[in-house]
C-alpha positions in Angstrom: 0.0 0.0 0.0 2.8 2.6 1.2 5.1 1.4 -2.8 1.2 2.5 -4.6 0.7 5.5 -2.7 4.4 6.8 -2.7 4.3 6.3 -6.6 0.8 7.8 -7.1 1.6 11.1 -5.2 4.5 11.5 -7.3 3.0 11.2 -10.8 3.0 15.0 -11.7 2.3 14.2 -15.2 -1.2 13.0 -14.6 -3.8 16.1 -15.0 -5.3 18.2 -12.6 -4.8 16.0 -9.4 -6.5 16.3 -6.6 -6.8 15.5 -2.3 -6.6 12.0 -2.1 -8.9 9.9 0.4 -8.8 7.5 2.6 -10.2 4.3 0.6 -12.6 3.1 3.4 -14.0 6.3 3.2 -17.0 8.0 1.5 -15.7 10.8 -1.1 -19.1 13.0 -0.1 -17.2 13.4 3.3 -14.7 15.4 2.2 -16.2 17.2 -0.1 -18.7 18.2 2.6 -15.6 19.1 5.1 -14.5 21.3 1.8 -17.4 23.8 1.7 -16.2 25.4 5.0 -13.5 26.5 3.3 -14.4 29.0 1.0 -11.4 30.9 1.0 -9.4 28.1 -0.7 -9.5 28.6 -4.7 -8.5 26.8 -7.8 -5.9 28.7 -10.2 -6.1 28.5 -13.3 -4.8 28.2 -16.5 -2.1 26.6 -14.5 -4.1 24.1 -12.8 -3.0 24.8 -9.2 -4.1 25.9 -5.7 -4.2 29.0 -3.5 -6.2 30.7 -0.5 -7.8 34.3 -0.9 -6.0 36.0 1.8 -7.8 40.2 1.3 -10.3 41.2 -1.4 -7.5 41.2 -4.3 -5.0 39.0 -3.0 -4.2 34.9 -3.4 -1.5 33.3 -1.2 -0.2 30.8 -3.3 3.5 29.2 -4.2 6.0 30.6 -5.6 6.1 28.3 -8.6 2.5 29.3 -9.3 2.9 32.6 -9.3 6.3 32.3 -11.4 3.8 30.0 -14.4 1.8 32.8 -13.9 4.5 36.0 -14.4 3.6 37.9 -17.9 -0.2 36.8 -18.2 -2.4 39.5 -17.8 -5.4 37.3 -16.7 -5.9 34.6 -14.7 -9.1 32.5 -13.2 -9.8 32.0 -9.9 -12.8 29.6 -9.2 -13.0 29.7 -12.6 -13.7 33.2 -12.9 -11.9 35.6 -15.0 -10.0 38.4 -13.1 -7.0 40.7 -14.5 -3.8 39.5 -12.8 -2.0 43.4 -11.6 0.9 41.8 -10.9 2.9 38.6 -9.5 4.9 38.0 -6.3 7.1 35.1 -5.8 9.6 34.9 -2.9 12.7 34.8 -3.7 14.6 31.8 -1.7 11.1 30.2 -0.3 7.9 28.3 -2.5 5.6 30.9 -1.5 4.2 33.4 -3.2 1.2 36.3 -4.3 -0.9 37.3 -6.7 -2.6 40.8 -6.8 -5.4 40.6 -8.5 -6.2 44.0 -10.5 -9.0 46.3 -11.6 -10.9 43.1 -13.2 -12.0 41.7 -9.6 -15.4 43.1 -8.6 -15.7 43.1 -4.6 -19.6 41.7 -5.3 -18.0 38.4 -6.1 -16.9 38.1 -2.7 -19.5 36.0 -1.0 -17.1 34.8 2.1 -14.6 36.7 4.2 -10.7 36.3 3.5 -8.9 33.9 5.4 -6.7 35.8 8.2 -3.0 34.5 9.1 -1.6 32.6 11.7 1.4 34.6 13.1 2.0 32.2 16.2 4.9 29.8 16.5 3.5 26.8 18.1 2.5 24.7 15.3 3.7 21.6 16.2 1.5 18.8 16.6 -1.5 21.0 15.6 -4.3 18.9 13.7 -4.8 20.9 10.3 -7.1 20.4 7.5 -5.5 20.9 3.7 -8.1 22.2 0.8 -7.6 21.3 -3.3 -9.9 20.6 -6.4 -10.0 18.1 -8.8 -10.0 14.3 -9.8 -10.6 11.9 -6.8 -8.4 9.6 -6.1 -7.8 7.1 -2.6 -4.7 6.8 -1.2 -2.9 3.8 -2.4 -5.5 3.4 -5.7 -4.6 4.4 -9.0 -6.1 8.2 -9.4 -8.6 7.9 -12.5 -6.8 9.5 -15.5 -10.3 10.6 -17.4 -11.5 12.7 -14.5 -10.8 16.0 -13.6 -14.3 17.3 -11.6 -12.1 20.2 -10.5 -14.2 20.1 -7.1 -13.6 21.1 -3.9 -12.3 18.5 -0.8 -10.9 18.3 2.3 -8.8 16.5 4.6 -7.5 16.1 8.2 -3.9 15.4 9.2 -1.4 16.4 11.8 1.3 18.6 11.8 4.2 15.8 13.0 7.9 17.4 12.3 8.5 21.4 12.4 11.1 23.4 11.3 12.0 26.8 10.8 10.5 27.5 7.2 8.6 24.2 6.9 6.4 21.7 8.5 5.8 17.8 7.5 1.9 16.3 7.7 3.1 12.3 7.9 0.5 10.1 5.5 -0.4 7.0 8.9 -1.2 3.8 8.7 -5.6 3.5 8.7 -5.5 2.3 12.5 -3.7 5.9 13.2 -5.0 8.2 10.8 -7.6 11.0 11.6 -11.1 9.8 10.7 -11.0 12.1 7.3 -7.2 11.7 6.8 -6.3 13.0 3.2 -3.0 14.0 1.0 -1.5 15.6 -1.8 -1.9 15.2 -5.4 -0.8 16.1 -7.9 -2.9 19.8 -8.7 -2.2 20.3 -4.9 0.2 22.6 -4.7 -0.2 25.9 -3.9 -3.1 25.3 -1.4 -3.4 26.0 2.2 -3.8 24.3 5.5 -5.7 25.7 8.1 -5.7 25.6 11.5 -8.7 26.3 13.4 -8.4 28.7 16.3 -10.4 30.9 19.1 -9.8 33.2 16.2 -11.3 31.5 13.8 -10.0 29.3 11.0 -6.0 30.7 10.0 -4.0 29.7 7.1 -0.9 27.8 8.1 0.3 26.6 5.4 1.1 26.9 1.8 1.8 23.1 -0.2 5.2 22.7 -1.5 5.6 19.4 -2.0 5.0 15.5 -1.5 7.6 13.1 -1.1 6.6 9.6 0.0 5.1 9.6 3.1 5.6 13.2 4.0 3.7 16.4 3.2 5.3 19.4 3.0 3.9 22.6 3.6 5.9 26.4 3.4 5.3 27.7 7.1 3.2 30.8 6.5 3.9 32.7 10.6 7.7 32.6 9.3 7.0 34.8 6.2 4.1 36.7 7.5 6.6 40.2 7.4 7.5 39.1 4.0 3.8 39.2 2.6 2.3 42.1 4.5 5.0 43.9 3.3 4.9 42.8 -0.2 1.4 43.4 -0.3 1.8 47.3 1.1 4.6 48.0 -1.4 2.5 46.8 -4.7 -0.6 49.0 -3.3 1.6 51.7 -3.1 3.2 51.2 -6.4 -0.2 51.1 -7.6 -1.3 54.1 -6.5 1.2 56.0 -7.4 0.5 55.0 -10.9 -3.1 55.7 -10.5 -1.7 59.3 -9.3 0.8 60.2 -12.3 -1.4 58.6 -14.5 0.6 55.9 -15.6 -2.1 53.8 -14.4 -5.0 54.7 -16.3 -6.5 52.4 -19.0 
C-alpha cells in the first residue's frame, strides 16, 4: 500500500490531481468538510491551488505565481480576473498574486482567510483544501477525471522546522477519521488551522515526497507578505496618481 501510494503522489504528469482519500472512506465526506473552506481557490490556466488571503489578494507558491508572471489574466474559481501583478519569494515556495482592476468586490460572497502569526504549530491537527480528480490513497487516481471540485482532509502537523512543517501520511489504524493527502494539482493550497480566532491559514503546499507532506510555514513569512502586499498598493497608486495607471 505505502510502494502504490508513494508512486501515485509523485505522478506530476497526470492532470489536474486532486486531495486523495482514505479508501474506506465516502468521497461525499470530504467534499462536505471542503465547503467550510471557501477561501481556498482553484488557479487557473495553470491548474493549481491558493487561498484568498484580502479582497485582491491569493496566497499561493511561488512556482505558481512564477507560471503565472507575464499573463495579464488569470481565473480564480473559474472566474476571470485581471492579474495586476505577481509576487514570488525569492529563496522560499511561497508566493502572491494581486489581482487587479478586473476583480469586482460583489463576487466576494465569504470573508478572506486571516493568518496565523503564532509559532507553536507543532503537533497541531490541520485540514488541507484542493480541487479536482478523486483519487484514494494507495489506488490508482482515474486519469479521465478531472471534476475540478472542492475537498478536504484532516492530518497532523508531526515534524517542524523553521521554514517548513511535514503532515506524515499514517497507517488507517492511526489516521484522523477524514485523513487526506496531496496530489498532484495540490500545490499551492493552504492548511488551516482552526483557532479561538477562527480558521487561519498555516500553510502553503510545497511538496509531496513519499510519506511526507510538505507545507511552506506561513507565521515565518508573514513580514515578507504584509510587506509585499503594502509595497504593490503603493506602487499602484502611485500609478493611478501620475497617470501611468490609467487604461
Amino acid at each position: 500500500m505505502r510502494a502504490a501510494f508513494i508512486a501515485l503522489v509523485c505522478a506530476v504528469s497526470l492532470p489536474a490531481g486532486a486531495i486523495l482519500i482514505r479508501a474506506d472512506r465516502d468521497d461525499a465526506e470530504y467534499l462536505e468538510l471542503a465547503t467550510k473552506y471557501a477561501a481556498s481557490v482553484a488557479i487557473g490556466p495553470v491548474d493549481a491551488e491558493g487561498v484568498l488571503i484580502a479582497p485582491s489578494w491569493v496566497l499561493t507558491s511561488a512556482r505558481v505565481a512564477r507560471a503565472l508572471d507575464g499573463k495579464k489574466n488569470v481565473t480564480i474559481d473559474g472566474k476571470g480576473y485581471k492579474l495586476k501583478s505577481v509576487h514570488p519569494h525569492p529563496t522560499a515556495d511561497i508566493g502572491l498574486l494581486f489581482l487587479g482592476s478586473g476583480y469586482r468586490h460583489g463576487d466576494l460572497d465569504f470573508e478572506p482567510a486571516r493568518l496565523y502569526r503564532a509559532d507553536d504549530e507543532g503537533g497541531k491537527t490541520v485540514v488541507i483544501v484542493g480541487h479536482g480528480a478523486n483519487g484514494k490513497i494507495g489506488s490508482p487516481l482515474a486519469r479521465e477525471s478531472s471534476d475540478r471540485r472542492k475537498r478536504a482532509a484532516v492530518n497532523t502537523i508531526d515534524r517542524l522546522g523553521k521554514r517548513e512543517f511535514d503532515l506524515g501520511i499514517k497507517p488507517a489504524d492511526l489516521a484522523s477519521d477524514l485523513q487526506g493527502a496531496l496530489g498532484a494539482g495540490d500545490f499551492g493550497g493552504p492548511a488551516f488551522v482552526e483557532t479561538s480566532q477562527g480558521l487561519l491559514v498555516a500553510g502553503i503546499a510545497t511538496s509531496a515526497n513519499g510519506e511526507w507532506q510538505t507545507y511552506v510555514r506561513v507565521s515565518t513569512f508573514v513580514p515578507w507578505i504584509e510587506e509585499t502586499m503594502v509595497d504593490a498598493v503603493r506602487r499602484d497608486l502611485d500609478e493611478l496618481l501620475d497617470g501611468s495607471g490609467r487604461s
